[in-house]
LOKOL-574209 format. One record per residue (C-alpha): x, y negated, z; residue in three letters. Coordinates in pm, whole numbers, plus 50000, padded with zeros to 5 digits. Example, Ala and Ser with C-alpha at 12.3 -4.5 7.8 and 13.67 -1.06 7.14 Angstrom:
<sites>
<site><px>51230</px><py>50450</py><pz>50780</pz><resn>ALA</resn></site>
<site><px>51367</px><py>50106</py><pz>50714</pz><resn>SER</resn></site>
</sites>
This chain:
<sites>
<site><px>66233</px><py>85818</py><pz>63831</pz><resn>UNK</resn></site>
<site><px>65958</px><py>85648</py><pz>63594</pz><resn>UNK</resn></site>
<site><px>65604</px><py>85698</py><pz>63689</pz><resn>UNK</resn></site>
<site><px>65341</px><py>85598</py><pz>63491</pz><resn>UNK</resn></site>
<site><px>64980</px><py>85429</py><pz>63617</pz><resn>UNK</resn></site>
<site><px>64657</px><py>85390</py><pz>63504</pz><resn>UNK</resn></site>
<site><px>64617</px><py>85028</py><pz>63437</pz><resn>UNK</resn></site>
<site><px>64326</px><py>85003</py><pz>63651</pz><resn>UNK</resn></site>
<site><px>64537</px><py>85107</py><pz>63932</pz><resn>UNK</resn></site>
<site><px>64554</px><py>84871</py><pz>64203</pz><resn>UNK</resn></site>
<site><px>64883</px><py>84690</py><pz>64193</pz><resn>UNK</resn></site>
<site><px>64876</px><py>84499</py><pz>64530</pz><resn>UNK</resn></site>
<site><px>64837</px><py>84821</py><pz>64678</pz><resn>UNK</resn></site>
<site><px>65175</px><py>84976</py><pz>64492</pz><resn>UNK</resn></site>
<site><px>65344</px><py>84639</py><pz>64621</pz><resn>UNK</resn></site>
<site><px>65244</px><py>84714</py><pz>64977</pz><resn>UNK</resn></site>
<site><px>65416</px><py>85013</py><pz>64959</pz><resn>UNK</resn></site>
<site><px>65747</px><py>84870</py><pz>64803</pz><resn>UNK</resn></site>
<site><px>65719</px><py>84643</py><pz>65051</pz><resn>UNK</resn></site>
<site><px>65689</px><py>84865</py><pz>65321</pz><resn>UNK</resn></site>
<site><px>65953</px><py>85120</py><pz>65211</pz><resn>UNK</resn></site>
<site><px>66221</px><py>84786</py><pz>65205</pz><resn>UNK</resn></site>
<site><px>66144</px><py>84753</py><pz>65538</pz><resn>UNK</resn></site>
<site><px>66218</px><py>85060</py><pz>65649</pz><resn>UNK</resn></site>
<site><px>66522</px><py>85125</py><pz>65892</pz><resn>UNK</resn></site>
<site><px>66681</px><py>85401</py><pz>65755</pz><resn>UNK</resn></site>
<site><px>67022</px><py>85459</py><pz>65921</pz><resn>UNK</resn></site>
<site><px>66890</px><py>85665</py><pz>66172</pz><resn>UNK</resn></site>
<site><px>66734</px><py>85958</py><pz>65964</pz><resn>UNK</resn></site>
<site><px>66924</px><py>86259</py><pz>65809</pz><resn>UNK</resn></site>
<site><px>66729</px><py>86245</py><pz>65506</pz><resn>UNK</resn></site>
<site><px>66614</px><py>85974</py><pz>65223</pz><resn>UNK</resn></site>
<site><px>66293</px><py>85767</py><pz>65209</pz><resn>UNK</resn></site>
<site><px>66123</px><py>85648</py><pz>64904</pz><resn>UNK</resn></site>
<site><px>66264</px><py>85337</py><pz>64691</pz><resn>UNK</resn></site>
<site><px>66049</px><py>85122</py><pz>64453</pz><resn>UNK</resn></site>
<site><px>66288</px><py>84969</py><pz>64280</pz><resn>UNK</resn></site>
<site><px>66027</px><py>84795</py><pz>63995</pz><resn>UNK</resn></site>
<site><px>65668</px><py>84775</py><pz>63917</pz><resn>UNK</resn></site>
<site><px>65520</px><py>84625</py><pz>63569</pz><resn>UNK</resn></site>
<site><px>65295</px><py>84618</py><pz>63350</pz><resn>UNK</resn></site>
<site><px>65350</px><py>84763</py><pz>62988</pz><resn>UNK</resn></site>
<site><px>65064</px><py>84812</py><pz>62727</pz><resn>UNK</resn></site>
<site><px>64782</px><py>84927</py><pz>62946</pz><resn>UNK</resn></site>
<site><px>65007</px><py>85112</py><pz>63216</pz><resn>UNK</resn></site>
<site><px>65150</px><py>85013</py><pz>63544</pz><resn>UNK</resn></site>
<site><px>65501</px><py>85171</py><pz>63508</pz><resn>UNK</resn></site>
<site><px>65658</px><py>85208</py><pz>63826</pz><resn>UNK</resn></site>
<site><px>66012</px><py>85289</py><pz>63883</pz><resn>UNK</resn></site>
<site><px>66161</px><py>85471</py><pz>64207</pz><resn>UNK</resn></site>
<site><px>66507</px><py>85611</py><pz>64313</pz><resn>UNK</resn></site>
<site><px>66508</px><py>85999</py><pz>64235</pz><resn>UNK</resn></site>
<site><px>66517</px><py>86139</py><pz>64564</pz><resn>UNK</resn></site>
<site><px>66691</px><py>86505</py><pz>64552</pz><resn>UNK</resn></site>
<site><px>66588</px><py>86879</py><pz>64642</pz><resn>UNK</resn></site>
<site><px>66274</px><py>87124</py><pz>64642</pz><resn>UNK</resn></site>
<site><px>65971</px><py>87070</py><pz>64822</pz><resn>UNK</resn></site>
<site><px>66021</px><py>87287</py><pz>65139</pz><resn>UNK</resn></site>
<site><px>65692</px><py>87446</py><pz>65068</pz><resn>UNK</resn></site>
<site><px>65863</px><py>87594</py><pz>64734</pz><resn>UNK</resn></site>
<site><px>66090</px><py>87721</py><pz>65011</pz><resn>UNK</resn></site>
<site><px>65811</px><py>87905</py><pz>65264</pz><resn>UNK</resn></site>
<site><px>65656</px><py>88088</py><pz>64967</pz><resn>UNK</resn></site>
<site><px>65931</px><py>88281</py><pz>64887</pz><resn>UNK</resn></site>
<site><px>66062</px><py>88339</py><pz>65282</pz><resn>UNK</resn></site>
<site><px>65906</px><py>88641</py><pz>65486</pz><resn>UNK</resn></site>
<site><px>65608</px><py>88453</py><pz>65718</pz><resn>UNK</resn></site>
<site><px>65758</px><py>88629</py><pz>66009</pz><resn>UNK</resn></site>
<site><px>66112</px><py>88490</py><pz>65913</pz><resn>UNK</resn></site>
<site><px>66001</px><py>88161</py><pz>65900</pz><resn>UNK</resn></site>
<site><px>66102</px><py>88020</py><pz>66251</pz><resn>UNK</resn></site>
<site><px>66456</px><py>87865</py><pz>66090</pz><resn>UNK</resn></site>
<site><px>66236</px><py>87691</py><pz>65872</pz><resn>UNK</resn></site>
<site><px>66027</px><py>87568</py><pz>66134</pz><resn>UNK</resn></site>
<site><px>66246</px><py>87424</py><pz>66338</pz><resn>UNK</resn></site>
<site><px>66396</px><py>87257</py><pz>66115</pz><resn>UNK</resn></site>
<site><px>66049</px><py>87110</py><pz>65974</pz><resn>UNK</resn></site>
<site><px>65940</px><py>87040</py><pz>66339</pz><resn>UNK</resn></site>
<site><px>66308</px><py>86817</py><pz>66371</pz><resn>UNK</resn></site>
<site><px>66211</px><py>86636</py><pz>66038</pz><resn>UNK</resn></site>
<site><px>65870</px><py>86519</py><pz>66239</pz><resn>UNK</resn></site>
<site><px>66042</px><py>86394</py><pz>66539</pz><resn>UNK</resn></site>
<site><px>66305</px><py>86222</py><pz>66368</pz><resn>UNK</resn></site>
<site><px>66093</px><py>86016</py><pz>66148</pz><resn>UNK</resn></site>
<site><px>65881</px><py>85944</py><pz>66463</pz><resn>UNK</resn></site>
<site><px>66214</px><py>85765</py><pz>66614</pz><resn>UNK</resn></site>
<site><px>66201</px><py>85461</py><pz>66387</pz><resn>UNK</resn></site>
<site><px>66018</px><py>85155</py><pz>66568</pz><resn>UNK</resn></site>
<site><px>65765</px><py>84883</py><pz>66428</pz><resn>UNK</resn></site>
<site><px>65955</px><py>84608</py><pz>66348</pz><resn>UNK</resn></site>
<site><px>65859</px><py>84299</py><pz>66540</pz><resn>UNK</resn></site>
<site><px>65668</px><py>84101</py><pz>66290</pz><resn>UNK</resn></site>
<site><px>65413</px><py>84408</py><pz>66179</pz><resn>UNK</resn></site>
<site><px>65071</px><py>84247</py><pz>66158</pz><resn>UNK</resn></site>
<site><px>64847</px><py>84593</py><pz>66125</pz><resn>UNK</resn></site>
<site><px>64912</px><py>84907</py><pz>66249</pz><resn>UNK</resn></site>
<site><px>64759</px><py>85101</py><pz>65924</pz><resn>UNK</resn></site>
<site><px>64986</px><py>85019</py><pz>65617</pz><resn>UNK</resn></site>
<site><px>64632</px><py>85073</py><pz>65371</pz><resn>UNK</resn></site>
<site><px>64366</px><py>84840</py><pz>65556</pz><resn>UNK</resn></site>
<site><px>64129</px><py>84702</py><pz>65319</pz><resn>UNK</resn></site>
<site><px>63843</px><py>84626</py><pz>65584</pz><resn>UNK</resn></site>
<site><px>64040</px><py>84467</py><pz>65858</pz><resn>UNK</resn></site>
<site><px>64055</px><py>84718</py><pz>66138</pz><resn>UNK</resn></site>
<site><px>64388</px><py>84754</py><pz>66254</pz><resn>UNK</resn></site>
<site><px>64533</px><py>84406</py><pz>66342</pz><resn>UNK</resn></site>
<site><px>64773</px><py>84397</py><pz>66600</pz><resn>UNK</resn></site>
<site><px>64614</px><py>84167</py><pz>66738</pz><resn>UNK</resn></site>
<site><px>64300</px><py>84253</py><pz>66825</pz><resn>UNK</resn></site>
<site><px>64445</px><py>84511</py><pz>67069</pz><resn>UNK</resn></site>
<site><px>64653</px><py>84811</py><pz>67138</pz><resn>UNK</resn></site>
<site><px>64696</px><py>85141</py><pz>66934</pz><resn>UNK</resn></site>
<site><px>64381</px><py>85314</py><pz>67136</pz><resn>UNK</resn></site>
<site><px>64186</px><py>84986</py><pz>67084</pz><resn>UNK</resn></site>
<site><px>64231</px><py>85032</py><pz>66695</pz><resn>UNK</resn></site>
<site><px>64175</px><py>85374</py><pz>66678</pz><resn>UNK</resn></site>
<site><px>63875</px><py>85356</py><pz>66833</pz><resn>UNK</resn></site>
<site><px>63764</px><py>85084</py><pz>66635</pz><resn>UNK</resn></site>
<site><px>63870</px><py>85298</py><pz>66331</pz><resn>UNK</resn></site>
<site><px>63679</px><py>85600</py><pz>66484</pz><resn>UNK</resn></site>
<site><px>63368</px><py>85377</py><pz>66519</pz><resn>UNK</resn></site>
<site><px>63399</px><py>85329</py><pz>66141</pz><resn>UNK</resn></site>
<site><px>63411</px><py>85705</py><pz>66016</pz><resn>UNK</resn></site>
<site><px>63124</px><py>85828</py><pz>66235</pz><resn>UNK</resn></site>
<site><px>62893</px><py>85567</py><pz>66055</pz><resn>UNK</resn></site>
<site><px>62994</px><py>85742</py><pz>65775</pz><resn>UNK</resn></site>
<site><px>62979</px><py>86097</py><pz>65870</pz><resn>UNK</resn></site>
<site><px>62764</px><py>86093</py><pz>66154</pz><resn>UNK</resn></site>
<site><px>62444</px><py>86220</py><pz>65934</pz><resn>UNK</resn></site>
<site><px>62694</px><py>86567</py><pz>65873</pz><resn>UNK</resn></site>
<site><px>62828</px><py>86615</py><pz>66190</pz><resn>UNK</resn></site>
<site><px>62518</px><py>86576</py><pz>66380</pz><resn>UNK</resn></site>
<site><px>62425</px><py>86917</py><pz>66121</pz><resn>UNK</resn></site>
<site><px>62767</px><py>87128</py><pz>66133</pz><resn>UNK</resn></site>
<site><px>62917</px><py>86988</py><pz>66502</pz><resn>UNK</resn></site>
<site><px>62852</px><py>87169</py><pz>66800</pz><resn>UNK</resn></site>
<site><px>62793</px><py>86944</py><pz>67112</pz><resn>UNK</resn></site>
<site><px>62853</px><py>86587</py><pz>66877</pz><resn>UNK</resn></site>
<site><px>62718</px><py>86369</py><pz>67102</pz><resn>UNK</resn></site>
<site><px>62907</px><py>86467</py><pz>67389</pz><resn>UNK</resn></site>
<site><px>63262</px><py>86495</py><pz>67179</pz><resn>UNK</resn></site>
<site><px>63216</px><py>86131</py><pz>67070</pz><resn>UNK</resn></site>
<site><px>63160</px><py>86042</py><pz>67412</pz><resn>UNK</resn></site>
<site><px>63447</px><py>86231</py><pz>67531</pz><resn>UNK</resn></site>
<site><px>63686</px><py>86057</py><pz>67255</pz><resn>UNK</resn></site>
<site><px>63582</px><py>85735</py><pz>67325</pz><resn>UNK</resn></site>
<site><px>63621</px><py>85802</py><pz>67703</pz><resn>UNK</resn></site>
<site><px>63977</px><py>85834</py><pz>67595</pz><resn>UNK</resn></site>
<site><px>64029</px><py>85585</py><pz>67367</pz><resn>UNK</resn></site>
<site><px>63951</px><py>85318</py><pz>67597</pz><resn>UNK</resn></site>
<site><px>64234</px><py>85375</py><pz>67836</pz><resn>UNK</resn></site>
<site><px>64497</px><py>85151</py><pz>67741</pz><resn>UNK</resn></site>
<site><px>64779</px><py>85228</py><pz>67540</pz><resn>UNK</resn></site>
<site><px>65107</px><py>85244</py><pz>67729</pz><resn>UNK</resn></site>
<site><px>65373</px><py>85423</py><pz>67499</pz><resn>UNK</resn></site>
<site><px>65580</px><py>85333</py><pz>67181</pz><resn>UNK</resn></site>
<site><px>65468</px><py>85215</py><pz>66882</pz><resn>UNK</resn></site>
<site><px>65695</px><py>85444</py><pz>66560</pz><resn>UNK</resn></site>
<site><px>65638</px><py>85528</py><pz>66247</pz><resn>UNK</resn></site>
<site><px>65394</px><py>85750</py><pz>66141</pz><resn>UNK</resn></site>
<site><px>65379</px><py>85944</py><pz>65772</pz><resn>UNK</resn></site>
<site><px>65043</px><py>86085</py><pz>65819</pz><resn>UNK</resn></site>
<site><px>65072</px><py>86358</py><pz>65562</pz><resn>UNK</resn></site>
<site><px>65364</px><py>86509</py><pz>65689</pz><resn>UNK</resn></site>
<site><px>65377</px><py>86857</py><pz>65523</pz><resn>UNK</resn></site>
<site><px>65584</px><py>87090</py><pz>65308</pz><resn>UNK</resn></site>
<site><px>65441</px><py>86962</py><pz>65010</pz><resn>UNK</resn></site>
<site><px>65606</px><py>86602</py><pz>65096</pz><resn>UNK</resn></site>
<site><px>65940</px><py>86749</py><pz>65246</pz><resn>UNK</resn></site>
<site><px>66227</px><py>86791</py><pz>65015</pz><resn>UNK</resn></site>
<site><px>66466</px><py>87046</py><pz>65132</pz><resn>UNK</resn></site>
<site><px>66818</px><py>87207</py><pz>65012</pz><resn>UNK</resn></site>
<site><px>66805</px><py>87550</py><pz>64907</pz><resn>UNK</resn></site>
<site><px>66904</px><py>87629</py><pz>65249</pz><resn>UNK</resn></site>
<site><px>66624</px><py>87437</py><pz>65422</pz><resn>UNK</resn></site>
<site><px>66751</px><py>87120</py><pz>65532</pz><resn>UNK</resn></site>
<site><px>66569</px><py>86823</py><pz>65504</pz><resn>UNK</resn></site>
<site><px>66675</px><py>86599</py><pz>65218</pz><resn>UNK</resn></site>
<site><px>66430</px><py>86331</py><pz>65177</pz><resn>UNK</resn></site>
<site><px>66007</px><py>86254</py><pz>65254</pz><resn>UNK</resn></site>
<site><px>65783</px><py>86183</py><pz>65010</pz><resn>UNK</resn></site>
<site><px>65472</px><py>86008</py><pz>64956</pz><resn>UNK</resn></site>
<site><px>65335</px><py>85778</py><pz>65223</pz><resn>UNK</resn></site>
<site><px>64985</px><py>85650</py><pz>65231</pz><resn>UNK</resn></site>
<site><px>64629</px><py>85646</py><pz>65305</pz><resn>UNK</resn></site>
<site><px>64718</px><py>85730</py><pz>65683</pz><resn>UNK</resn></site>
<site><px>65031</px><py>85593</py><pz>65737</pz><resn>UNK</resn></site>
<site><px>65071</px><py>85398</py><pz>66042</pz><resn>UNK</resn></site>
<site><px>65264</px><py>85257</py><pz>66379</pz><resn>UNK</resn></site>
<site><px>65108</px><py>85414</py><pz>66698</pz><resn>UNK</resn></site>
<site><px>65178</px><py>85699</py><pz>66914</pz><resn>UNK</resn></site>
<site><px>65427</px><py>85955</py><pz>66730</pz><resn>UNK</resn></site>
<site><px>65250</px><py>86228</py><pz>66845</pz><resn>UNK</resn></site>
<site><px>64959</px><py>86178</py><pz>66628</pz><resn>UNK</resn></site>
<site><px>65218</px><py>86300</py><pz>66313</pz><resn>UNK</resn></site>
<site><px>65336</px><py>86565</py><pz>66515</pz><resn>UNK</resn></site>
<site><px>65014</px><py>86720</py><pz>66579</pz><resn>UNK</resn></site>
<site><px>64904</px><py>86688</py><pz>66213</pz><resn>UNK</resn></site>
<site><px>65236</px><py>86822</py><pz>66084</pz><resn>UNK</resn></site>
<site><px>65169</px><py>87130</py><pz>66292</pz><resn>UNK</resn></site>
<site><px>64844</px><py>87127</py><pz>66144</pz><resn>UNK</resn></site>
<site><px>64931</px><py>87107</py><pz>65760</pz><resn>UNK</resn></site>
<site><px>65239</px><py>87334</py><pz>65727</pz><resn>UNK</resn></site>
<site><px>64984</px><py>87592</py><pz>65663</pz><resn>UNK</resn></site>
<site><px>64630</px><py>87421</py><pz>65649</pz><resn>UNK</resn></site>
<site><px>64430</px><py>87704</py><pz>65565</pz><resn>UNK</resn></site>
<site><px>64651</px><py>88004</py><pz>65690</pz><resn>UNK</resn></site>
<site><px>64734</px><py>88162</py><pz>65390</pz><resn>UNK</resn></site>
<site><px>65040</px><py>88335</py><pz>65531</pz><resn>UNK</resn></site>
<site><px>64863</px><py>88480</py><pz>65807</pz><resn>UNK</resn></site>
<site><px>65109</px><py>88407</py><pz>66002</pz><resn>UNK</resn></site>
<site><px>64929</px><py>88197</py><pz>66292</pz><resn>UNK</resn></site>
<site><px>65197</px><py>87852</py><pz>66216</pz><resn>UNK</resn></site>
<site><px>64994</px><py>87615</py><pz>66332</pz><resn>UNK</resn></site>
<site><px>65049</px><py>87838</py><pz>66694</pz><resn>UNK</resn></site>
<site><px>65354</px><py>87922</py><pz>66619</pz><resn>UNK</resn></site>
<site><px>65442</px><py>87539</py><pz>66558</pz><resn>UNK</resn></site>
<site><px>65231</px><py>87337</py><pz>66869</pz><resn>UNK</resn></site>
<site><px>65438</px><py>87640</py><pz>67108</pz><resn>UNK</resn></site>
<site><px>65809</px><py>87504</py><pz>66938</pz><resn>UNK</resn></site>
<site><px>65704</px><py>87138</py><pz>67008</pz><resn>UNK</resn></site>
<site><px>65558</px><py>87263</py><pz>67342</pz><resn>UNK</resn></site>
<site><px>65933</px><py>87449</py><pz>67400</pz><resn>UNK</resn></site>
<site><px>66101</px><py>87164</py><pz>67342</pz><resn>UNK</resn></site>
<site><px>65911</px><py>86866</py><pz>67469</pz><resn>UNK</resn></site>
<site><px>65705</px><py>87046</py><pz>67782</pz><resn>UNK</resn></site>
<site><px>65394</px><py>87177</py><pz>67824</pz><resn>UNK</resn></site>
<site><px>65252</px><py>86867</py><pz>67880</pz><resn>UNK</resn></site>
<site><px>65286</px><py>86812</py><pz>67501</pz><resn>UNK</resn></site>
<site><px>64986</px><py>87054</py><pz>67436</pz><resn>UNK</resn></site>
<site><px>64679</px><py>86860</py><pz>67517</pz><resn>UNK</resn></site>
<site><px>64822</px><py>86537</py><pz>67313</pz><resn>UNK</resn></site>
<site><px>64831</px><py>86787</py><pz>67032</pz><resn>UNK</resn></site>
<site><px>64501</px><py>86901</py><pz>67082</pz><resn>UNK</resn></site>
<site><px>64370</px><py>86527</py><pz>67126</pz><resn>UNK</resn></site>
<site><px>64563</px><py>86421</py><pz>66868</pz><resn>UNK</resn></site>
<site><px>64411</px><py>86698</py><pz>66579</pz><resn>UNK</resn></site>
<site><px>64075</px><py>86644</py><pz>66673</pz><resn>UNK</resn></site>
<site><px>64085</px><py>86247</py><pz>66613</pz><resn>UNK</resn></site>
<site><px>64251</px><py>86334</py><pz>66289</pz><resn>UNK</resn></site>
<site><px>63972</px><py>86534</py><pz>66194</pz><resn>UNK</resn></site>
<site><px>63751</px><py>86264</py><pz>66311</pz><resn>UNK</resn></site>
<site><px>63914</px><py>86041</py><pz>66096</pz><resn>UNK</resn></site>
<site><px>63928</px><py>86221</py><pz>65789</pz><resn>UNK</resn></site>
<site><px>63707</px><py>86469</py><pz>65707</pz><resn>UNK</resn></site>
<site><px>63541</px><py>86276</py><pz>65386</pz><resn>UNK</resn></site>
<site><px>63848</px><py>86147</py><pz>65258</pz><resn>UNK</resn></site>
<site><px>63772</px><py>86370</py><pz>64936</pz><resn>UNK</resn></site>
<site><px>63427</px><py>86415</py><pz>64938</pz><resn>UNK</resn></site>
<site><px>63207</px><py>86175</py><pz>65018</pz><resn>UNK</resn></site>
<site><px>62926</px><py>86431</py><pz>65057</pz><resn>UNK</resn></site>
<site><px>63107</px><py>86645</py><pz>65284</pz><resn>UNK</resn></site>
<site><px>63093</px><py>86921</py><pz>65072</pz><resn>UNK</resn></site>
<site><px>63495</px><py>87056</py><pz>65025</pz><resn>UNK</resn></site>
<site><px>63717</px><py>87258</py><pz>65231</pz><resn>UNK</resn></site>
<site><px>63939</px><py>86956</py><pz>65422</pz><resn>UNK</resn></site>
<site><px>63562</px><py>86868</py><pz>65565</pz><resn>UNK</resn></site>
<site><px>63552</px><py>87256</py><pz>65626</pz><resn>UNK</resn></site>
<site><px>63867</px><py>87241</py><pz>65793</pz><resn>UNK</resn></site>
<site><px>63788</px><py>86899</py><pz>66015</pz><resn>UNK</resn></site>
<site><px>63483</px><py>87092</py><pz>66137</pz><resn>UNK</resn></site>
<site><px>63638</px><py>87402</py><pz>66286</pz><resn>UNK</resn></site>
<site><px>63889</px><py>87186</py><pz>66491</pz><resn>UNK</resn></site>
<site><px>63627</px><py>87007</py><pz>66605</pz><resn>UNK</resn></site>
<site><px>63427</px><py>87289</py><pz>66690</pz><resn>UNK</resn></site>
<site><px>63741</px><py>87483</py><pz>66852</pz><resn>UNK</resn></site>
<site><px>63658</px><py>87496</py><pz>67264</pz><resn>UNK</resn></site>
<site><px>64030</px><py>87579</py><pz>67318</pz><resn>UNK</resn></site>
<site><px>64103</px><py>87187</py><pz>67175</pz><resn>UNK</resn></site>
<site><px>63870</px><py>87018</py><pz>67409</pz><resn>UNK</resn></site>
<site><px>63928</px><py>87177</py><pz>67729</pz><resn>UNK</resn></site>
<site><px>64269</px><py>87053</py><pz>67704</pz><resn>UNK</resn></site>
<site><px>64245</px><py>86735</py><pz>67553</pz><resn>UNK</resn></site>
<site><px>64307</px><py>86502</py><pz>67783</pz><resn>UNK</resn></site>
</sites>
């Protein structure tokens, strides 16, 4: 597949990622990664070349399927999410975020809590001056996230997409996962959790089914990994929304910030979240 850059487009950051996807273990997955197999530059254009990875977006898949029908599909998504969330950092990763221009993930300057709090501490200097306005209680849910972000880190470290969703799943026309798409901006190694909670999240961001799948979703993972499952879930969403509520507006002013601000201003999240 031949994709075609702007020329101003940051090359070192398109070799991070082909560097990233060669490292990838991929023996253990039932569907394909991404391959950069070139990237040049050719009369004011970065042309990039990747292996053609097959199928339909799954989300191609849930528009034409009944909402109510949907729990094949779902399962099968939620599997996807856990599977990728098997594959380990290899031994000589250096940062825990793949895309770290300022520094904040090192490895070594602590454990996966340690960075995310450091990252945390970055955002809210950011969008502290918004969700002082639109956040009930602020104050107090900062406190309460750093409170436990400070305990120390004592499970795996696997791979984390970030923006696992049906836009970035390619599926057969039966629903089987054929290959992921499109890693990034919040890729990472940490707690595998963290992907699980935002892929319950995304498969329907702003419930235009109506079909209540983010519920639907946390009480599959909840079925199959225990109860105990629910809080991380919780904990995990609301640090996500933390963490990215002006990644496309700088002003706050869209409907992801929207979105970040009723998690964080959903009770049911934080008297769980442990």
């Amino acid at each position: 597949v031949l994709k075609l850059y702007h020329a101003a487009t940051p090359i070192a950051n398109l070799q991070t990622l082909q560097h990233f996807y060669a490292t990838l273990t991929r023996q253990q997955l039932s569907y394909a990664l991404p391959v950069i197999q070139s990237i040049e530059q050719q009369e004011g254009l970065v042309v990039v070349v990747e292996k053609r990875l097959h199928g339909q977006p799954l989300a191609t898949l849930v528009a034409a399927w009944d909402p109510q029908a949907l729990d094949e599909l779902l399962a099968r998504y939620l599997h996807a999410v856990v599977e990728l969330g098997q594959l380990t950092m290899p031994d000589d990763t250096v940062r825990y975020k793949l895309f770290d221009a300022v520094g904040i993930s090192a490895r070594g300057a602590g454990d996966w809590h340690q960075f995310l709090l450091r990252y945390v501490e970055l955002k809210l200097t950011q969008l502290t001056p918004f969700f002082v306005r639109d956040v009930t209680n602020y104050d107090a849910k900062v406190q309460r996230m750093g409170e436990l972000l400070a305990q120390p880190y004592r499970g795996p470290y696997r791979l984390i997409h970030g923006d696992f969703f049906p836009g970035n799943l390619l599926v057969d026309d039966n629903g089987h996962p054929t290959a992921l798409l499109d890693f990034g901006l919040f890729t990472m190694y940490g707690d595998p959790r963290f992907d699980l909670a935002t892929a319950c999240a995304f498969f329907d961001m702003y419930d235009e089914l109506g079909a209540n799948l983010r519920a639907r979703l946390f009480d599959l993972a909840c079925a199959q990994f225990g109860e105990a499952l629910r809080p991380m879930l919780h904990r995990y969403l609301l640090l996500y929304s933390f963490l990215s509520a002006n990644t496309y507006s700088s002003q706050c002013t869209d409907g992801h910030y929207a979105w970040c601000v009723a998690n964080l201003n959903n009770s049911t999240y934080w008297e769980a979240v442990i």
